[in-house]
C-alpha positions as CSV (number, residue, x, y, z in Angstrom):
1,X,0.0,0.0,0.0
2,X,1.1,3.2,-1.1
3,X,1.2,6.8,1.2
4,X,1.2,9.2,-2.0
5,X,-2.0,11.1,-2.2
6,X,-3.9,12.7,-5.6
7,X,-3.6,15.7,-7.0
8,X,-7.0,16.0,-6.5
9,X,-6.6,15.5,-2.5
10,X,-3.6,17.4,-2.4
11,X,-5.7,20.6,-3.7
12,X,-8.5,19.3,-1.4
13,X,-6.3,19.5,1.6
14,X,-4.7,23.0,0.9
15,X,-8.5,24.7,0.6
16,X,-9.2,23.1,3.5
17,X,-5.7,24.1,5.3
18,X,-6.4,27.6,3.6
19,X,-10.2,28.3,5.5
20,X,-10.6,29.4,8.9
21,X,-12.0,26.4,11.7
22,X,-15.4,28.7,11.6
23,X,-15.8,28.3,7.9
24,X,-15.2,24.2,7.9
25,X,-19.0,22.3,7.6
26,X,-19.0,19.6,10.5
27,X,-22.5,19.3,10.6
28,X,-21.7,15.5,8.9
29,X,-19.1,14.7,11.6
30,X,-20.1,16.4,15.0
31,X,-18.0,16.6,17.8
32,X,-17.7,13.9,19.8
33,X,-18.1,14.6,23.3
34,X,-18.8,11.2,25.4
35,X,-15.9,9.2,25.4
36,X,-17.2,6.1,27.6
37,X,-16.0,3.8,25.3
38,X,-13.0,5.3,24.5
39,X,-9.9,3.0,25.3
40,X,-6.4,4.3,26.2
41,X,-3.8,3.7,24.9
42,X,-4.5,2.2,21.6
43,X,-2.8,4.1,19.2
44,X,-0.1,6.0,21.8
45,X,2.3,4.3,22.7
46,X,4.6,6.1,25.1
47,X,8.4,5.6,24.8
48,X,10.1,3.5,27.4
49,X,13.4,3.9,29.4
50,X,15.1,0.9,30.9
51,X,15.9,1.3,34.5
52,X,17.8,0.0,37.6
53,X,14.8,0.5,40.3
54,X,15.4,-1.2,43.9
55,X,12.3,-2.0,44.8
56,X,11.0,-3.8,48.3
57,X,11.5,-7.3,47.6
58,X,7.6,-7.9,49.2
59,X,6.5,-5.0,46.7
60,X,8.1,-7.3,43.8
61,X,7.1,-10.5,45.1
62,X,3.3,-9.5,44.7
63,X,3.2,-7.5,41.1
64,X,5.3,-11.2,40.3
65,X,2.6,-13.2,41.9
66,X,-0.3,-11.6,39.7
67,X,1.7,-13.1,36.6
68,X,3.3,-12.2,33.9
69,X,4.2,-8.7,32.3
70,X,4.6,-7.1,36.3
71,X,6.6,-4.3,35.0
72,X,3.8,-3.6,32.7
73,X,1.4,-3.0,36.4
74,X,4.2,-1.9,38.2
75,X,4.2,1.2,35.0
76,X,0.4,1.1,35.5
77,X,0.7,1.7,39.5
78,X,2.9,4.7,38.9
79,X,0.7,6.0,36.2
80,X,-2.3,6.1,38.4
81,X,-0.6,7.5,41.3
82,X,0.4,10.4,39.5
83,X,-3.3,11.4,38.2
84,X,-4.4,11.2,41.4
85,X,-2.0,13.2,43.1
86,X,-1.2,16.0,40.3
87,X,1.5,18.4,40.7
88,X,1.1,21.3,43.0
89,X,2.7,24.8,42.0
């Protein structure tokens, strides 16, 4: 499969670059505003660092027990704590 576009898209796309947001029609294609099922994740993909992390040897005995991929929940653990404590200024 191919990434070149058309002429014809090509002029498409620099009209549409050319007009302002209040002159683009999205009456077809309204904004989407509920997001329940929304999942995250599925297209980002952050970039990981590889680490040397002491961790409690209790703490890593129990993300272990759970299974495999731990340092995928032990990522997931950290994640969450920092939405629910947000930064302070």
């Amino acid at each position: 499969m191919t990434n070149k576009i058309t002429k014809q898209q090509a002029d498409e796309l620099r009209a549409l670059m050319d007009k302002s947001e209040d002159d683009i029609d999205t009456k077809e294609q309204p904004e989407i505003t509920d997001w329940t099922g929304a999942e995250r994740g599925k297209f980002y993909r952050p970039i990981k660092q590889q680490v040397t992390l002491r961790l409690d040897a209790d703490l890593l005995a129990w993300f272990k027990s759970r299974g495999s991929h731990y340092q995928t929940r032990i990522n997931a653990a950290l994640r969450q704590f920092i939405e629910e404590h947000p930064e302070k200024r």
